[in-house]
C-alpha positions as CSV (number, residue, x, y, z in Angstrom):
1,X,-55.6,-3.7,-5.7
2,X,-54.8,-0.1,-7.1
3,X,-56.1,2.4,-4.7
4,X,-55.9,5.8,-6.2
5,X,-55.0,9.0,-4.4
6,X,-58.8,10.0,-6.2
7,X,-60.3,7.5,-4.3
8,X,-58.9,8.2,-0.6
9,X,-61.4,10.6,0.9
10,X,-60.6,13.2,2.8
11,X,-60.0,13.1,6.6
12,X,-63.0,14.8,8.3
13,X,-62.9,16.7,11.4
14,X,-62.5,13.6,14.2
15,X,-60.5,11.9,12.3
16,X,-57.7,14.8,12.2
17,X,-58.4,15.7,16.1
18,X,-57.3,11.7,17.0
19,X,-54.1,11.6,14.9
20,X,-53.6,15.3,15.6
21,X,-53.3,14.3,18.9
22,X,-51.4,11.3,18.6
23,X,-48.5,12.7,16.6
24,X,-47.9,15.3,19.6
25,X,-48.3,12.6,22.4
26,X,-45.8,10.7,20.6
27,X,-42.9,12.9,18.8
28,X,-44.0,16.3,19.6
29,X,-44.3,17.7,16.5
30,X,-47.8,19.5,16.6
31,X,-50.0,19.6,13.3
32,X,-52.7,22.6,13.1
33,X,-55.9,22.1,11.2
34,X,-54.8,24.5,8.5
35,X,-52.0,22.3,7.3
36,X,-54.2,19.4,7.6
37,X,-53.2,18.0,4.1
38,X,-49.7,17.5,5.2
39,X,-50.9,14.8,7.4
40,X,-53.6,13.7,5.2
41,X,-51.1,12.9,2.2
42,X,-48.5,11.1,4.4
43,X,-51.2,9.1,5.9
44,X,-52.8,8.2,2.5
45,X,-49.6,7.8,0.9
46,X,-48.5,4.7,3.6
47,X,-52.1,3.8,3.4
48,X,-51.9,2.8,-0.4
49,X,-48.5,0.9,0.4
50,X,-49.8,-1.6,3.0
51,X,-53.4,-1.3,1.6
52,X,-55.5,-0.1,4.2
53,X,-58.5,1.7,2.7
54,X,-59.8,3.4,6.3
55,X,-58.4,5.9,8.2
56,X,-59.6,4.8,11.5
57,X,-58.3,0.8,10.9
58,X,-55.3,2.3,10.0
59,X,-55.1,4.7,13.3
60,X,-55.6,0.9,15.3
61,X,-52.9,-0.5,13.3
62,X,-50.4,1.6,14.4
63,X,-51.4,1.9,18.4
64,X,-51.3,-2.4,18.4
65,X,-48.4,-3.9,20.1
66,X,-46.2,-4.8,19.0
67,X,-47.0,-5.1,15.4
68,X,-47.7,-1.0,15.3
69,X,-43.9,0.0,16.5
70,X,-42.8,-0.7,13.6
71,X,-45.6,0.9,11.5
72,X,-45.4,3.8,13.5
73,X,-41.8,3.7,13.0
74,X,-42.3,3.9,9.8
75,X,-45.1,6.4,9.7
76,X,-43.5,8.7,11.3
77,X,-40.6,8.8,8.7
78,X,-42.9,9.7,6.3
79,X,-44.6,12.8,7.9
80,X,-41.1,14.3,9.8
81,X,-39.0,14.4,6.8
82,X,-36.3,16.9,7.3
83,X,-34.1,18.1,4.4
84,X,-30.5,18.1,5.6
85,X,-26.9,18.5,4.1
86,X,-23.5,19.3,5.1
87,X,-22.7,22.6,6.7
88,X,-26.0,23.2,6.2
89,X,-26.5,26.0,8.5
90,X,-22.8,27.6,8.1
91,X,-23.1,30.6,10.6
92,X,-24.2,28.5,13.3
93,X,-21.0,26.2,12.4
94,X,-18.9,29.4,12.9
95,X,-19.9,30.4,16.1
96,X,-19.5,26.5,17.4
97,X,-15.8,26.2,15.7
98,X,-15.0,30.1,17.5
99,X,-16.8,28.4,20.2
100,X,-14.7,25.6,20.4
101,X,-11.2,27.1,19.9
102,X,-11.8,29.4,22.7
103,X,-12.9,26.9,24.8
104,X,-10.2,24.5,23.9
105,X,-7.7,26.7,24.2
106,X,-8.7,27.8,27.9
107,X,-9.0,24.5,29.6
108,X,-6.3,23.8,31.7
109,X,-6.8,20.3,31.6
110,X,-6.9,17.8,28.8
111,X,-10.3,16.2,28.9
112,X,-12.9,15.3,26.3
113,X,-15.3,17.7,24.4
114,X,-18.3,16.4,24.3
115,X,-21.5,17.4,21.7
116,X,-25.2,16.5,21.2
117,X,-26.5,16.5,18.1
118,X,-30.7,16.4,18.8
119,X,-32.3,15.5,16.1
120,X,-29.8,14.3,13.7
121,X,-31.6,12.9,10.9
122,X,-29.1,10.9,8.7
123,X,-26.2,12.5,10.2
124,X,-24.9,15.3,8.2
125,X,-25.3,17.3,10.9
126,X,-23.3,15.4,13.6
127,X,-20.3,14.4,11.0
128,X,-20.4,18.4,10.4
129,X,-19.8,18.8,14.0
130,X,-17.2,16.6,14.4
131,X,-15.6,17.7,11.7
132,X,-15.8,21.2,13.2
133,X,-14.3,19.9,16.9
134,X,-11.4,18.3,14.8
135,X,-10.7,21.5,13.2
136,X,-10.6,23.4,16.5
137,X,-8.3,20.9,18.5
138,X,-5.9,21.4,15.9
139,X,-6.1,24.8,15.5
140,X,-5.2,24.7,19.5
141,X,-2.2,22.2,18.8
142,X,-3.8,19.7,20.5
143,X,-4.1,16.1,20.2
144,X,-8.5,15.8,19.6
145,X,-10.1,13.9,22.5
146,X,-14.2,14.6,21.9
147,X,-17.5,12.8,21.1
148,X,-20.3,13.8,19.3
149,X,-23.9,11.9,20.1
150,X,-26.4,12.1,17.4
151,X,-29.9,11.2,18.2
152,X,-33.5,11.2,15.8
153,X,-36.4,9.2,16.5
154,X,-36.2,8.1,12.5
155,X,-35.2,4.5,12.5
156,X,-34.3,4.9,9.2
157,X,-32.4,7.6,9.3
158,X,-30.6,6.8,11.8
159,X,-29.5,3.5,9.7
160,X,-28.2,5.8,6.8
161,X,-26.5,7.9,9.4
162,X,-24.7,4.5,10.7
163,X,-23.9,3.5,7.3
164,X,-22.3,7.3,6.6
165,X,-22.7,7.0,3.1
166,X,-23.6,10.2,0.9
167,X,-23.7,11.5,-2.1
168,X,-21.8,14.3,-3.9
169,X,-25.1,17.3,-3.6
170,X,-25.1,16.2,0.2
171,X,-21.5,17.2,0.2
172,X,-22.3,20.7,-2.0
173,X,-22.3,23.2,1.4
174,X,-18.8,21.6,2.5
175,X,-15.5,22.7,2.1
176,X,-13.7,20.7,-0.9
177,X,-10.5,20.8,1.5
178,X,-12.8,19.0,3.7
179,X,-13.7,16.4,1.6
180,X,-10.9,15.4,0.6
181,X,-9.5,15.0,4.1
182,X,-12.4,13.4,6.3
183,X,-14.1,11.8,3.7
184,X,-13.2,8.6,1.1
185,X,-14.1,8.6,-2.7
186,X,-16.4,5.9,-3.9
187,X,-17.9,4.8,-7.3
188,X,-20.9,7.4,-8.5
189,X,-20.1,10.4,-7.1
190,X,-20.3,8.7,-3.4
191,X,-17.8,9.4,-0.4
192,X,-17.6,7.8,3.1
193,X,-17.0,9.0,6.0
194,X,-13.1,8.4,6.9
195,X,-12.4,6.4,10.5
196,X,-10.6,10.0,11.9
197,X,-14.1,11.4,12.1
198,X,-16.4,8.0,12.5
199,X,-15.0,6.9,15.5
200,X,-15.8,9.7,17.0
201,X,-19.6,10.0,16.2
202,X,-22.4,7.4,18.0
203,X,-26.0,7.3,16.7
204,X,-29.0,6.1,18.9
205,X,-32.7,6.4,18.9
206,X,-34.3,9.1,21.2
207,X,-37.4,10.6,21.3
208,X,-37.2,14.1,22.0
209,X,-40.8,14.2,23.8
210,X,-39.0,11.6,26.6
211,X,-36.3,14.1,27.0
212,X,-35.7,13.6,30.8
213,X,-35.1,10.1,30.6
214,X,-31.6,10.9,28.0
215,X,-28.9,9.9,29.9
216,X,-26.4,12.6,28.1
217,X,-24.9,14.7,30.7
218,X,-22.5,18.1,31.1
219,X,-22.3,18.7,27.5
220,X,-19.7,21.5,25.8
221,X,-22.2,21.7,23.1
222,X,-25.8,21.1,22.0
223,X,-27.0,21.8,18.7
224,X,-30.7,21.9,18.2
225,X,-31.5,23.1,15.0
226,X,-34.9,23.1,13.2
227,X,-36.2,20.4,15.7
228,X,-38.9,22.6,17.7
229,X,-40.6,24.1,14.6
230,X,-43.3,22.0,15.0
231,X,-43.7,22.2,18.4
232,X,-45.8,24.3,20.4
233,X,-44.5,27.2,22.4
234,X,-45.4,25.8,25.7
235,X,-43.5,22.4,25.4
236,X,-40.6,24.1,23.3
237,X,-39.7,25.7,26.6
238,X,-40.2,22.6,28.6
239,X,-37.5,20.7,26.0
240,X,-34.9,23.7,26.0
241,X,-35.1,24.4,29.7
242,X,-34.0,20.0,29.8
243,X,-31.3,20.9,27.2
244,X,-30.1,23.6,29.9
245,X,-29.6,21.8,32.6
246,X,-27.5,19.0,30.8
247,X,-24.6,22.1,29.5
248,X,-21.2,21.9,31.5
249,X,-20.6,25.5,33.0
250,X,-20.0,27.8,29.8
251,X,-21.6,25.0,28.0
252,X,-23.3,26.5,24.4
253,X,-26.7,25.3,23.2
254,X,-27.2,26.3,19.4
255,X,-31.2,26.1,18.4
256,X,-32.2,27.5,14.9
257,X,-33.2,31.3,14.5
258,X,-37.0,32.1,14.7
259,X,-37.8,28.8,16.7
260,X,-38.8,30.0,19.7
261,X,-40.2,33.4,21.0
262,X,-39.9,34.9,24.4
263,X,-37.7,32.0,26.3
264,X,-35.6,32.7,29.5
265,X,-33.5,30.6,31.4
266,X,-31.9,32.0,34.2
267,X,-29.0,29.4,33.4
268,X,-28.3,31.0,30.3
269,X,-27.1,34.0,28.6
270,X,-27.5,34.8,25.0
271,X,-24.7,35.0,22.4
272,X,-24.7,38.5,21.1
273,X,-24.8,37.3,17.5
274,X,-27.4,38.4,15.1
275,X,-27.0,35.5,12.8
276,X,-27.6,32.9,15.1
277,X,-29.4,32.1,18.2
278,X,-26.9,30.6,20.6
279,X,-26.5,30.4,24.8
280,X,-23.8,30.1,26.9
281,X,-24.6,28.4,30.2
282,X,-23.3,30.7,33.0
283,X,-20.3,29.2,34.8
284,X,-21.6,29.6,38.2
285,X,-25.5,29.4,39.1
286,X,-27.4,32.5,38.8
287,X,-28.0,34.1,42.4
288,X,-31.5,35.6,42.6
289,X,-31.7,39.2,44.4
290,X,-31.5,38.6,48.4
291,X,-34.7,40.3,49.8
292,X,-33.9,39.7,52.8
């Protein structure tokens, strides 16, 4: 059958409120009726491929079990694409590798750095880190001992993130001395990740909504950037405050600029930088005034 984008009819006003509602329930991400076309063209678009011609079949589809994971799965892919690359946000990769070095170089103790990448898409972002930690140990004269966890609810991308495969515009933000150190040359302009760095980097499914039930724990770093947009104020605050308590003492979180407005955690203190938005878990719990 061809099924025409002319002949999909809009979604009207219950239709949206259901699968409005849904999508947060599920990942979060929080869709107001203004940008209702986003929704209504990823929805329309999957529609075609598995030819479903009604919105509200195609809304049971995906709740049945277990048939709908993987629609959903898939779904979901669609409508939470995020554009990523290497070094893609380069002053909030500065402040981690200062970050680093400093804190590398003050521990008395050789123990592992550990990082959280939330929301890693297809791993750019992760690789980038570990690639950053490297850099530091070294620059510290120090053998590297550190993981970096990189976590999506994308299926998908978390397969291409496995497979650590890109290509050479991926690569366009990155230091050439870079890539020709961590990374290995293929045919068509296509480079792999080299073992130094993939070792060190693990990939698993996590739905940021579930948060609490992450089992990642006293973290040196956690870099949560352009995750929230999407989210409503109210539970943004519930997720960071979660990120907060898993930071080691003089732990950093790293979320992107303009994400959130007006959050506090008395846990935290911000990084005076005006380029990025960063917080340094205090190193001993913050005392409340005695009124006593």
């Amino acid at each position: 059958m061809n099924w025409r984008q002319s002949q999909i009819p809009p979604l009207n006003e219950v239709q949206f409120k259901s699968w409005q509602t849904m999508l947060e329930e599920r990942t979060g991400m929080y869709i107001p009726y203004e940008r209702r076309s986003l929704l209504q063209s990823s929805l329309a678009i999957r529609m075609r491929e598995v030819e479903c011609h009604d919105y509200d079949a195609y809304f049971k589809r995906v709740q049945e079990r277990p048939a709908g994971v993987k629609e959903w799965a898939t779904l979901v892919d669609r409508i939470m694409v995020r554009e990523t690359r290497f070094c893609r946000n380069s002053e909030s990769l500065e402040l981690v590798e200062r970050y680093l070095k400093h804190r590398i170089a003050g521990m008395a103790e050789e123990r592992p750095i550990n990082i959280w990448s939330v929301g890693c898409c297809t791993g750019e972002e992760p690789y980038s880190l570990a690639i950053t930690c490297n850099e530091a140990f070294e620059a510290n004269d120090r053998a590297p001992k550190f993981g970096v966890s990189g976590t999506d609810i994308s299926l998908p991308a978390l397969q291409i993130a496995r497979e650590g495969r890109y290509s050479r515009r991926q690569m366009s933000n990155m230091n050439p001395e870079w890539i020709s150190r961590y990374f290995i040359e293929q045919e068509a302009g296509q480079f792999v990740v080299g073992p130094e760095i993939r070792e060190r980097v693990c990939f698993s499914m996590s739905n940021i909504v579930d948060i609490a039930r992450n089992p990642l724990r006293n973290l040196d770093v956690i870099y949560c950037q352009n995750v929230l947009v999407y989210f409503r104020e109210e539970r943004k605050h519930l997720v960071l405050d979660n990120l907060a308590d898993r930071l080691a003492p003089g732990g950093l979180l790293v979320i992107a600029q303009g994400e959130t407005s007006k959050w506090h955690n008395d846990l935290l203190h911000k990084v005076d930088d005006n380029l990025t938005l960063a917080f340094v878990r205090r190193e001993q719990p913050y005392a409340t005034k005695n009124t006593h």
